[in-house]
C-alpha positions in Angstrom: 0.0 0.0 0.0 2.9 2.1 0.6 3.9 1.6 -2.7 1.0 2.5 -4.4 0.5 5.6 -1.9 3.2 7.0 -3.4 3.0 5.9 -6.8 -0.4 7.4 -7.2 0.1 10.8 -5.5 3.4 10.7 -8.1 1.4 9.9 -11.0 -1.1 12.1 -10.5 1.0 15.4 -9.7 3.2 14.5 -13.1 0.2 14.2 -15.5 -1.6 17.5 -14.1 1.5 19.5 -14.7 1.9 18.0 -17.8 -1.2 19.0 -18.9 -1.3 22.6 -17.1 2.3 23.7 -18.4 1.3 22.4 -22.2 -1.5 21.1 -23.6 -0.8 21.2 -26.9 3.0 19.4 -26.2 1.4 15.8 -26.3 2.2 14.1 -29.7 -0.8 11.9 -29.3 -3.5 11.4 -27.0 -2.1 8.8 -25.0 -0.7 11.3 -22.6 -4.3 12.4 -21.7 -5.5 8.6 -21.6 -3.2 8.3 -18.6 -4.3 11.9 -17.1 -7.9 10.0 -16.7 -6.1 6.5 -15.5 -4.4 8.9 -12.9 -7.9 10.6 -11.9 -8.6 7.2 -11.1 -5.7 6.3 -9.2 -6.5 9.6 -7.2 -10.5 8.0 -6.3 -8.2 5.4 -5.4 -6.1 7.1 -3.4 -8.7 9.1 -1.3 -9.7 5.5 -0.5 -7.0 4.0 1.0 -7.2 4.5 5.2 -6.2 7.5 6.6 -4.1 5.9 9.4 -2.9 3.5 6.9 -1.3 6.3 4.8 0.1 8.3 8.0 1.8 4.5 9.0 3.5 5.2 5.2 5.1 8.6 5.2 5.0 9.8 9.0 8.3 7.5 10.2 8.3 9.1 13.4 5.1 9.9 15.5 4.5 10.5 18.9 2.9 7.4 20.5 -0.9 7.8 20.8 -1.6 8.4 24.2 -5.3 7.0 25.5 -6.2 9.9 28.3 -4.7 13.2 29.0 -3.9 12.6 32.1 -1.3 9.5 31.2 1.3 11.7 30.0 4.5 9.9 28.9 8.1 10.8 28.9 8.5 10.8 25.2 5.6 12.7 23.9 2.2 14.3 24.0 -0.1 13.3 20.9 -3.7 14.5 21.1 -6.5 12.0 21.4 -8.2 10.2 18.7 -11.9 11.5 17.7 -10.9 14.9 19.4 -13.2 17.4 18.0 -11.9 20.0 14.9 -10.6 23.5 15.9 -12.7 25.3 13.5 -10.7 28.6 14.5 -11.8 32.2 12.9 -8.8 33.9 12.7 -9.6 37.4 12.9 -10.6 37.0 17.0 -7.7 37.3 19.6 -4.7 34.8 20.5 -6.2 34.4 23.7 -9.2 33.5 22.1 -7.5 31.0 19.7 -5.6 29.5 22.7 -9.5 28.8 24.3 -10.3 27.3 21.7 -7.5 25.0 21.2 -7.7 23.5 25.1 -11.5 23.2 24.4 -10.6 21.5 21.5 -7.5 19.2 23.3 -9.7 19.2 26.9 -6.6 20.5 28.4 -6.5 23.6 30.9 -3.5 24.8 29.9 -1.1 24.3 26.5 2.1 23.6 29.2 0.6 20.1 29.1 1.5 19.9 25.7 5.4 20.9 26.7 6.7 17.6 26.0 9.4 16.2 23.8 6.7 15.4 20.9 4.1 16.7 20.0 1.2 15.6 17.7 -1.8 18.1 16.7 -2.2 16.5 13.0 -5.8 16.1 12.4 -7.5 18.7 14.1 -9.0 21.1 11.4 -6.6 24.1 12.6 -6.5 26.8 10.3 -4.3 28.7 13.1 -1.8 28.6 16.1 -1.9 30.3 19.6 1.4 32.3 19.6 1.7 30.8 22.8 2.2 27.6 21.6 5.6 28.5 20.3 6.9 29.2 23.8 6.9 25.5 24.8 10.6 25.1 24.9 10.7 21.5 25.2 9.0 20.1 21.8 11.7 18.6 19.7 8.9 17.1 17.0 6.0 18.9 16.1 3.1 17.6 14.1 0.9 19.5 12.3 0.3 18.0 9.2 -3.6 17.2 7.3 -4.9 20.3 9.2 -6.3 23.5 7.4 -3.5 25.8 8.2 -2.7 29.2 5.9 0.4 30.8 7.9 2.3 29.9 10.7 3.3 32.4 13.9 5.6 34.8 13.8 7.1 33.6 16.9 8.0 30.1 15.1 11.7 31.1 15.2 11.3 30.6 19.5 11.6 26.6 19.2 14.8 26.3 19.0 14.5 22.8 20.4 12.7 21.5 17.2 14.2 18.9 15.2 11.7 18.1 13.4 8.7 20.3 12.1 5.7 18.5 9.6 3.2 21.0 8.1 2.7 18.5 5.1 -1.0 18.9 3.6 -2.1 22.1 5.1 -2.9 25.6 2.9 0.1 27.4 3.8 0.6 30.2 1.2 3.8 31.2 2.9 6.2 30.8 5.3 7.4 33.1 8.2 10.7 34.5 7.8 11.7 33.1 11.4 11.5 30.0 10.0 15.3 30.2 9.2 16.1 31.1 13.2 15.3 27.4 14.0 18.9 26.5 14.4 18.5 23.0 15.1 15.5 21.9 12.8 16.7 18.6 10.8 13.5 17.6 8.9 10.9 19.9 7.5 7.9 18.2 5.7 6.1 20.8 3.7 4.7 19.1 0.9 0.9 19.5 -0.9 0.5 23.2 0.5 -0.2 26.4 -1.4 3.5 28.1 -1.3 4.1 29.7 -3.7 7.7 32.0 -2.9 9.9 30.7 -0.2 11.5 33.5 2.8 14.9 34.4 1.0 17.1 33.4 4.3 16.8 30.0 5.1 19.8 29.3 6.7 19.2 25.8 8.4 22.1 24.9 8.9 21.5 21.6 10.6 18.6 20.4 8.2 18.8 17.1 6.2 15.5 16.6 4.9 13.6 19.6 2.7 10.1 18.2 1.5 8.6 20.9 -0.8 6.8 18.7 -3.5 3.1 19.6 -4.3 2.9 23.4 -3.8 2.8 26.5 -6.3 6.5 27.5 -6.2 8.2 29.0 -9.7 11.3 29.7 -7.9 13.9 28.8 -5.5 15.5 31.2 -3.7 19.5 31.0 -2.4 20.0 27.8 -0.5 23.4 27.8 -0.4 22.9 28.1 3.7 21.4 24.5 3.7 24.9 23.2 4.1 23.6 20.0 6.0 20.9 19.0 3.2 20.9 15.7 2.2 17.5 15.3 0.4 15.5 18.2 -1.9 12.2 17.1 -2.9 10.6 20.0 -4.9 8.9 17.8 -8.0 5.4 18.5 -8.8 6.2 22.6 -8.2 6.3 25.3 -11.7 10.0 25.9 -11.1 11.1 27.0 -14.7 15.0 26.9 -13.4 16.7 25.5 -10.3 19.6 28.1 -9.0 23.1 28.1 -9.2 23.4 28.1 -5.4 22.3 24.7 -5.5 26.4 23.6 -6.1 26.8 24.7 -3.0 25.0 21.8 -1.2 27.8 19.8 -1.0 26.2 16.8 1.2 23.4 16.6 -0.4 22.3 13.3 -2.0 19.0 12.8 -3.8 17.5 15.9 -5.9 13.7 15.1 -6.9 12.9 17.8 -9.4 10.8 15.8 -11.5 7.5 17.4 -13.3 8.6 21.1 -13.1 9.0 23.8 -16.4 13.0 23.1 -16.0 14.2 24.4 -19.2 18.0 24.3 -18.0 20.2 22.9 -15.5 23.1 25.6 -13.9 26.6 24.5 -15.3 27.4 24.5 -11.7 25.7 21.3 -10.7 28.9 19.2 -10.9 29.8 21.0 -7.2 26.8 18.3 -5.9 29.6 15.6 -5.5 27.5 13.7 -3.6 24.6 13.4 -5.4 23.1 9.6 -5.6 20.3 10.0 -7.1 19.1 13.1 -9.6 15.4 12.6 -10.8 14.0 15.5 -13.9 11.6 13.6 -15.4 8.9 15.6 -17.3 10.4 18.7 -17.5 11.4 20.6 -20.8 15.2 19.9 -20.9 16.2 19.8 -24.2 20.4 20.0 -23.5 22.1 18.5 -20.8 25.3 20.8 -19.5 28.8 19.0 -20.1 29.0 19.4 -16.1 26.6 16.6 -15.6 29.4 13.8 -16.3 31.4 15.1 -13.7 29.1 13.7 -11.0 31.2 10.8 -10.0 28.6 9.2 -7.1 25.2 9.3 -9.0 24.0 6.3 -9.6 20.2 7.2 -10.3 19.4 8.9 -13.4 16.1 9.7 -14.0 15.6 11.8 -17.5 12.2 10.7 -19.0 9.8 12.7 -20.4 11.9 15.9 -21.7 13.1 17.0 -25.0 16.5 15.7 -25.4 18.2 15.2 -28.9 21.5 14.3 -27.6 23.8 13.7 -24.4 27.1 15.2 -23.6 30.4 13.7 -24.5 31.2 13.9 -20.9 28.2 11.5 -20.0 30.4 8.6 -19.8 32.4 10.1 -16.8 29.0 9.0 -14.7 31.2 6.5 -13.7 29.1 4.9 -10.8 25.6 4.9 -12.6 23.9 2.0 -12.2 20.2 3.1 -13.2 19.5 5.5 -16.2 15.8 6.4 -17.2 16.1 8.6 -20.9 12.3 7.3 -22.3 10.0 9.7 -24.5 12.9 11.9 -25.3 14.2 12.7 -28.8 17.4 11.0 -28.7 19.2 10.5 -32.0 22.3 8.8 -31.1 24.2 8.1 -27.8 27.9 9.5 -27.6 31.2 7.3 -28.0 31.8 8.1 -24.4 28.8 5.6 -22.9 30.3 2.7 -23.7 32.3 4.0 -20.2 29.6 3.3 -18.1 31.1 0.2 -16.3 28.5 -0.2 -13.7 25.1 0.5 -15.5 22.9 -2.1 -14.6 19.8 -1.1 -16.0 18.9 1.4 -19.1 15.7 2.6 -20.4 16.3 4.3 -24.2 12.2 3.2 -25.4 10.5 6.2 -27.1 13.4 7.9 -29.1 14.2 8.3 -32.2 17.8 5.9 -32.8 19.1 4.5 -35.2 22.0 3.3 -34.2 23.6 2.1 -31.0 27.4 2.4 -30.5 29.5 -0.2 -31.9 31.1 -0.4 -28.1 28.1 -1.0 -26.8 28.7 -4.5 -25.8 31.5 -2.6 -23.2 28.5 -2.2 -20.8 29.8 -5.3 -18.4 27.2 -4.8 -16.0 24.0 -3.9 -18.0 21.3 -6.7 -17.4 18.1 -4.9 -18.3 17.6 -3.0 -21.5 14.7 -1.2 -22.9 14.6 0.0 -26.6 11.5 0.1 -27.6 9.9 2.4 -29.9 13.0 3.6 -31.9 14.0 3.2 -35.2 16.7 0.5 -34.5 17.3 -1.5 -37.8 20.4 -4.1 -36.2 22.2 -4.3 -33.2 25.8 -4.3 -32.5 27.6 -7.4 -33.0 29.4 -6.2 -29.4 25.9 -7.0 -27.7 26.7 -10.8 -28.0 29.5 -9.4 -25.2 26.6 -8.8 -22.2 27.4 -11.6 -20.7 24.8 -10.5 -17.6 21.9 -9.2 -20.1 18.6 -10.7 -18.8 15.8 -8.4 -20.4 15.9 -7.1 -24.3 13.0 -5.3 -25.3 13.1 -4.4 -28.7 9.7 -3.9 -29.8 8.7 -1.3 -32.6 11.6 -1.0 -34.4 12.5 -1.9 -38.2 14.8 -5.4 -36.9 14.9 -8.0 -39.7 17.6 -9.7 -38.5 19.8 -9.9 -35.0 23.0 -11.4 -33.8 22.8 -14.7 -33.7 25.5 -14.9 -30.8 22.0 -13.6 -28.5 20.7 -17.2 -28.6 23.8 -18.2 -26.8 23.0 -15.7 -24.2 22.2 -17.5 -21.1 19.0 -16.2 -18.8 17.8 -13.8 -21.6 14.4 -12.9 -21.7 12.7 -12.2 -24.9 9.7 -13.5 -24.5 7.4 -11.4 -22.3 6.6 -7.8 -24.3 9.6 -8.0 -26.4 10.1 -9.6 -29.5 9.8 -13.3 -29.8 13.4 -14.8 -31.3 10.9 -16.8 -33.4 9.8 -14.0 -35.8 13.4 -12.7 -36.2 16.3 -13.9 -38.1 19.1 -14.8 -36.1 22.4 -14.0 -38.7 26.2 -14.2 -38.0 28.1 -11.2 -38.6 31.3 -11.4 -39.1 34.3 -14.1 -39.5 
């Protein structure tokens, strides 16, 4: 279920850019025949249990505590079934602080002062100030409530580690955000945001989570020097800054179903970066940079507008997984032969001809997807992958292949590829 959670709330977020950033892009109407299958995978979605889906994607959650009065050590979390804070919030903070112990039946919010703390699901749409003054809250909890802004006084928990405002309707955030010294996971995903406060100078944060929300820029994050994971996919960022370079441990870059036009020469300072993931974006040139990131091993470039790859690509030398379908690739450069550790590539959708005659150098590749080029042979050197255990060659003008492939033990080409059957197998060469 996990799985599909966050296949579908993928899916979904992809096609609907897709169609808002260009309708008219699609070369066929397949593209929309998915949008539908991924309004159905949304019915689906708002299906699937509530508690079920926080289980998924809430690792860390205080413990559910039967009765108020049975505080533990570790955390506060409100009770289950607690009536929604339906909070107006043009009336005073005192006012809103009334309501929210009405709402929690607790006489005072210092009850709440407790290591974590848990006040997801309560139909806020605003915070007390004075909730920001419990000093000892080290997780707060706020996501699937109906929040628009968060207090000034934010930057006052500087005790927080962790802070989750994921599924809420913030349209901003408050510039004291970037005073919370110690916060190491913010979770900020399907909100309204559409701009982000210019400082954010967490130094101690790992894990950004901006996915799902209205932003068309990013500002300088060079001051995120402990970031490890960016997820801004499914935003209407048209660029990602040069500042980026500067995030020197970070790891994993989910950018996928933006406007992305370009990538900054400078991303070869992300030394790293595992795994880089642009699918559906409008990139139609790679910068020669890109081969000079030595630890990616997750390449995900689908759905763009590609006609080539640099000559550097071949210095990705610890790729292991590259993703280049429904591009308009017309032949790969000399230099990937050089990728020693690929293990599985996905070229379907293009618009080759030819494959390099070194491609049998790729020693490790085992899966291989070509479909829908214009391939009219293969390489003699592909009688050389020696661990190749998936060909999928369909749509393409074959007539004839190596004949060295039916030696290949393990290979699959039976299930949606080409049967050997309805090919000529020939010998090239002595």
């Amino acid at each position: 279920e996990l799985k599909l959670w966050r296949q579908n709330v993928e899916l979904i977020g992809k096609f609907r850019h897709l169609l808002a950033m260009d309708p008219d892009s699609a070369e066929d109407d397949a593209q929309f025949e998915e949008l539908d299958s991924a309004d159905e995978l949304d019915a689906r979605f708002e299906e699937i249990d509530d508690d079920l889906i926080d289980d998924c994607v809430q690792p860390v959650r205080c413990a559910e505590m039967p009765v108020v009065d049975s505080l533990g050590q570790q955390g506060y979390a409100a009770k289950a079934g607690s009536v929604d804070v339906e909070i107006n919030i043009n009336i005073s903070d005192e006012a809103l602080e009334q309501q929210l112990l009405k709402a929690l039946d607790i006489k005072d919010l210092s009850v709440l002062d407790q290591e974590c703390l848990d006040l997801s699901y309560k139909g806020l749409n605003h915070l007390p100030e004075r909730l920001t003054s419990l000093s000892s809250v080290r997780n707060l909890h706020l996501e699937r409530n109906r929040l628009v802004v968060l207090p000034v006084s934010l930057g006052k928990m500087q005790e927080l580690r962790e802070l989750s405002v994921w599924k809420n309707e913030l349209v901003e955030l408050p510039k004291s955000i970037g005073r919370l010294a110690n916060l190491e996971v913010l979770l900020l995903w399907q909100n309204k945001l559409s701009r982000l406060p210019d400082d954010l100078a967490l130094s101690q944060l790992r894990s950004l989570h901006l996915e799902s929300n209205e932003l068309t820029v990013l500002p300088d994050l060079s001051g995120l020097v402990a970031l490890r994971e960016l997820h801004v996919w499914a935003n209407r960022l048209e660029e990602l800054p040069g500042s980026l370079s500067e995030l020197t441990e970070l790891e994993e870059l989910h950018a996928e179903s933006n406007m992305i036009s370009v990538l900054p020469d400078e991303i070869h300072g992300l030394c790293k970066l595992r795994c880089l993931d642009l699918q559906e974006n409008r990139l139609d040139i790679l910068p020669w940079s890109i081969g000079l990131l030595s630890q990616l091993n997750f390449l995900q470039l689908s759905g763009n507008r590609l006609r080539e790859l640099p000559s550097s690509f071949g210095g990705l030398q610890a790729l292991e997984s590259l993703f280049v379908c429904r591009n308009s690739l017309v032949q790969l450069p000399d230099s990937f032969c050089n990728l020693q550790q690929l293990q599985e590539l996905h070229l379907e959708r293009n618009q080759l001809k030819h494959l390099p005659p070194c491609f049998g150098d790729l020693a490790s590749l085992s899966i291989l997807h070509l479909e829908g080029n214009r391939l009219g042979e293969l390489p003699e050197s592909c009688c050389e992958l020696s661990k190749l255990v998936k060909l999928c060659i369909l749509e393409n003008a074959f007539d004839s292949l190596p004949s060295c492939l039916d030696e290949l033990s393990g290979l699959d080409l039976e299930h949606d590829v080409v049967p050997l059957d309805t090919l000529q197998l020939v010998h090239r060469g002595p």
